[in-house]
C-alpha positions in Angstrom: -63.4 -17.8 -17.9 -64.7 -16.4 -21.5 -61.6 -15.1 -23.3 -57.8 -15.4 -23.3 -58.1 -11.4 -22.0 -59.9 -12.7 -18.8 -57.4 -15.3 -18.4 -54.3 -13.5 -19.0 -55.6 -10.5 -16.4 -56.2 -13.5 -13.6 -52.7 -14.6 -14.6 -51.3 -11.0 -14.2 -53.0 -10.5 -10.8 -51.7 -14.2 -9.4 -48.5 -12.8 -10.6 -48.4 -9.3 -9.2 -49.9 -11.2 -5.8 -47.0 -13.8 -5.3 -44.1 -11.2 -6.2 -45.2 -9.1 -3.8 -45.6 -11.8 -0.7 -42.3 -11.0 1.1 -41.3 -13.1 4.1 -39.0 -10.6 5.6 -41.6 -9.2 7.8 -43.0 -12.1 9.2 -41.1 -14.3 12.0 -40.8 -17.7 10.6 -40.1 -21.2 11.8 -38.8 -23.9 10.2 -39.1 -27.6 11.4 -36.9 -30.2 10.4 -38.8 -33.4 9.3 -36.4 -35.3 7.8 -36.7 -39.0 9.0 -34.7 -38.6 11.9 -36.4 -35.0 13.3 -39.7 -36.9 12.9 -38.1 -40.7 14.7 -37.4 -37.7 17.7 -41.0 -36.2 18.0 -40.9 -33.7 15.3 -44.5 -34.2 14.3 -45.4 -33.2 17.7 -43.6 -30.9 18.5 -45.2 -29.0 14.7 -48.3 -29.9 16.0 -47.8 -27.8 19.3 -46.1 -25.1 17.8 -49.0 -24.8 15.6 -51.7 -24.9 18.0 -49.9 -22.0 20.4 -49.8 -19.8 17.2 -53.0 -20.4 16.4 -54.1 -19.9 20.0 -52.4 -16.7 20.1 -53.6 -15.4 16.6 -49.8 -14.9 15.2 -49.0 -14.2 12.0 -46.3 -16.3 11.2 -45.0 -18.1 8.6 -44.1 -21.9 9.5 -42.3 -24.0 7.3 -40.7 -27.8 7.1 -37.2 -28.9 6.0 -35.7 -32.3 5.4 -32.7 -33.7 7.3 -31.2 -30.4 9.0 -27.8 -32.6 9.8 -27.8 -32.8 13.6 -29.7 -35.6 14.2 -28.3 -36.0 17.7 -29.8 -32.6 18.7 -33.5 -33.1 17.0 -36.4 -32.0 16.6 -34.9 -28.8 15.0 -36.7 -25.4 14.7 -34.6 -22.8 13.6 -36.7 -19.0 14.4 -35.7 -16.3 12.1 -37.3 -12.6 13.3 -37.3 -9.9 10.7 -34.1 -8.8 10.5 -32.6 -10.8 13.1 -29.9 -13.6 12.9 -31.7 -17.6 12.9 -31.5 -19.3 15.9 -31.9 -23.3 16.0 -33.0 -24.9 18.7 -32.1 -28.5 19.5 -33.9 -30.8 21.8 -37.7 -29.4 21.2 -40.4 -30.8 23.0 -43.7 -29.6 22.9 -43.7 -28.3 26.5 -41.3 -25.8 25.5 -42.5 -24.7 22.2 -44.6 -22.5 24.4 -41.7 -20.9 26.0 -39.9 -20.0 22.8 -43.0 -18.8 21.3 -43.5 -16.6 24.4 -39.8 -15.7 24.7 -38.6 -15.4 22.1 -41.0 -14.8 19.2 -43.0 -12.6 21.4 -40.8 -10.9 23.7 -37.4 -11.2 21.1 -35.6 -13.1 23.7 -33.5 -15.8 22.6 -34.5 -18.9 24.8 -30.5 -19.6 25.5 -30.9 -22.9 27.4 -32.3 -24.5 24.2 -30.9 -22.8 21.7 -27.5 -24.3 20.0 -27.0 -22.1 16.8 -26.8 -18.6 15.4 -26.7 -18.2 11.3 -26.7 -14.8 10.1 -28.8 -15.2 6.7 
Protein backbone atom coordinates (compact mmCIF):
# COMPACT_ATOMS: atom_id res chain seq x y z
CA UNK A 1 0.00 0.00 0.00
CA UNK A 2 1.48 3.55 -1.50
CA UNK A 3 -1.34 6.12 -1.20
CA UNK A 4 -4.53 6.73 0.64
CA UNK A 5 -6.14 6.12 -3.23
CA UNK A 6 -4.84 2.47 -3.12
CA UNK A 7 -6.24 2.08 0.25
CA UNK A 8 -9.50 3.54 -0.08
CA UNK A 9 -10.09 1.39 -3.54
CA UNK A 10 -9.10 -1.98 -1.33
CA UNK A 11 -11.55 -0.59 1.27
CA UNK A 12 -14.32 0.01 -1.45
CA UNK A 13 -13.78 -3.61 -2.89
CA UNK A 14 -13.88 -5.31 0.87
CA UNK A 15 -17.00 -3.35 1.02
CA UNK A 16 -18.73 -4.06 -2.24
CA UNK A 17 -17.54 -7.94 -1.39
CA UNK A 18 -19.24 -8.33 2.07
CA UNK A 19 -22.60 -6.45 0.99
CA UNK A 20 -22.97 -8.60 -1.56
CA UNK A 21 -22.39 -12.15 0.44
CA UNK A 22 -26.03 -13.18 1.00
CA UNK A 23 -26.83 -16.18 3.02
CA UNK A 24 -30.25 -16.81 1.63
CA UNK A 25 -29.02 -19.13 -0.98
CA UNK A 26 -27.00 -21.24 0.94
CA UNK A 27 -28.51 -24.02 3.46
CA UNK A 28 -27.07 -23.22 6.86
CA UNK A 29 -26.71 -24.87 10.21
CA UNK A 30 -26.48 -23.52 13.30
CA UNK A 31 -24.99 -25.48 16.44
CA UNK A 32 -25.73 -24.53 19.83
CA UNK A 33 -22.54 -24.39 22.02
CA UNK A 34 -23.55 -22.86 24.84
CA UNK A 35 -22.21 -24.65 27.99
CA UNK A 36 -24.79 -27.07 28.19
CA UNK A 37 -25.06 -28.10 24.09
CA UNK A 38 -21.27 -28.67 24.50
CA UNK A 39 -21.69 -30.73 28.45
CA UNK A 40 -24.20 -33.02 25.79
CA UNK A 41 -21.61 -33.67 22.84
CA UNK A 42 -22.02 -30.57 20.85
CA UNK A 43 -18.33 -30.42 19.92
CA UNK A 44 -18.81 -33.66 18.41
CA UNK A 45 -21.48 -33.68 16.92
CA UNK A 46 -19.83 -30.03 14.91
CA UNK A 47 -17.07 -32.01 14.28
CA UNK A 48 -19.12 -34.77 12.33
CA UNK A 49 -21.35 -32.52 10.72
CA UNK A 50 -18.27 -30.87 9.43
CA UNK A 51 -16.47 -33.70 8.16
CA UNK A 52 -19.72 -35.16 6.13
CA UNK A 53 -19.89 -31.69 4.43
CA UNK A 54 -16.60 -31.59 3.72
CA UNK A 55 -16.75 -35.19 2.49
CA UNK A 56 -19.51 -34.39 0.27
CA UNK A 57 -18.09 -30.99 -1.10
CA UNK A 58 -21.30 -28.82 0.14
CA UNK A 59 -21.56 -25.52 0.13
CA UNK A 60 -22.91 -24.61 3.20
CA UNK A 61 -22.75 -22.10 5.63
CA UNK A 62 -22.28 -23.48 9.33
CA UNK A 63 -22.54 -21.41 12.21
CA UNK A 64 -22.48 -21.59 16.28
CA UNK A 65 -24.89 -20.04 18.88
CA UNK A 66 -24.79 -19.84 22.60
CA UNK A 67 -27.43 -21.36 24.95
CA UNK A 68 -30.37 -22.10 22.46
CA UNK A 69 -32.78 -22.63 25.83
CA UNK A 70 -33.66 -26.28 25.63
CA UNK A 71 -31.03 -27.80 27.31
CA UNK A 72 -32.90 -31.00 27.97
CA UNK A 73 -33.12 -31.64 24.21
CA UNK A 74 -29.30 -30.79 23.27
CA UNK A 75 -26.97 -30.69 21.06
CA UNK A 76 -29.15 -28.36 18.97
CA UNK A 77 -28.79 -27.75 15.17
CA UNK A 78 -31.41 -25.80 13.83
CA UNK A 79 -31.27 -26.36 9.38
CA UNK A 80 -32.55 -23.49 7.56
CA UNK A 81 -32.90 -24.20 3.41
CA UNK A 82 -33.24 -21.23 1.24
CA UNK A 83 -36.54 -20.21 1.57
CA UNK A 84 -37.71 -22.81 3.79
CA UNK A 85 -38.93 -22.65 7.49
CA UNK A 86 -35.78 -23.68 10.34
CA UNK A 87 -36.09 -26.81 11.68
CA UNK A 88 -34.25 -27.74 15.18
CA UNK A 89 -33.26 -30.86 15.86
CA UNK A 90 -32.93 -32.06 19.45
CA UNK A 91 -30.98 -35.03 20.57
CA UNK A 92 -27.94 -34.91 17.80
CA UNK A 93 -25.47 -37.40 17.84
CA UNK A 94 -23.02 -37.71 15.35
CA UNK A 95 -24.31 -41.01 13.89
CA UNK A 96 -27.23 -39.13 12.67
CA UNK A 97 -25.74 -36.02 11.46
CA UNK A 98 -25.23 -38.11 8.42
CA UNK A 99 -28.83 -38.84 8.03
CA UNK A 100 -30.03 -35.22 8.28
CA UNK A 101 -27.37 -34.18 6.04
CA UNK A 102 -28.49 -36.82 3.53
CA UNK A 103 -32.22 -36.25 4.21
CA UNK A 104 -32.81 -33.46 4.71
CA UNK A 105 -30.15 -31.01 3.41
CA UNK A 106 -29.78 -33.11 0.35
CA UNK A 107 -33.00 -34.64 -0.44
CA UNK A 108 -35.24 -31.53 1.43
CA UNK A 109 -36.78 -34.06 3.73
CA UNK A 110 -37.31 -33.12 7.12
CA UNK A 111 -35.82 -35.97 9.29
CA UNK A 112 -39.23 -35.97 11.61
CA UNK A 113 -38.00 -38.46 14.23
CA UNK A 114 -35.39 -35.99 15.35
CA UNK A 115 -36.69 -32.98 14.66
CA UNK A 116 -38.75 -30.98 17.53
CA UNK A 117 -39.20 -27.41 16.02
CA UNK A 118 -40.42 -25.31 13.06
CA UNK A 119 -39.63 -21.32 13.07
CA UNK A 120 -40.63 -19.55 10.08
CA UNK A 121 -37.79 -16.73 9.86
Amino acid sequence: MKSLDELKKLRNKSLHSIQTRSTDNKPQIIIGMGTCGIAAGARKVLNSIMEEINEKELDIIITQTGCIGMCEKEPLIDVKMPNEPSITYGHVTSENVKKIISEHVINGNIVESLAIAKRES
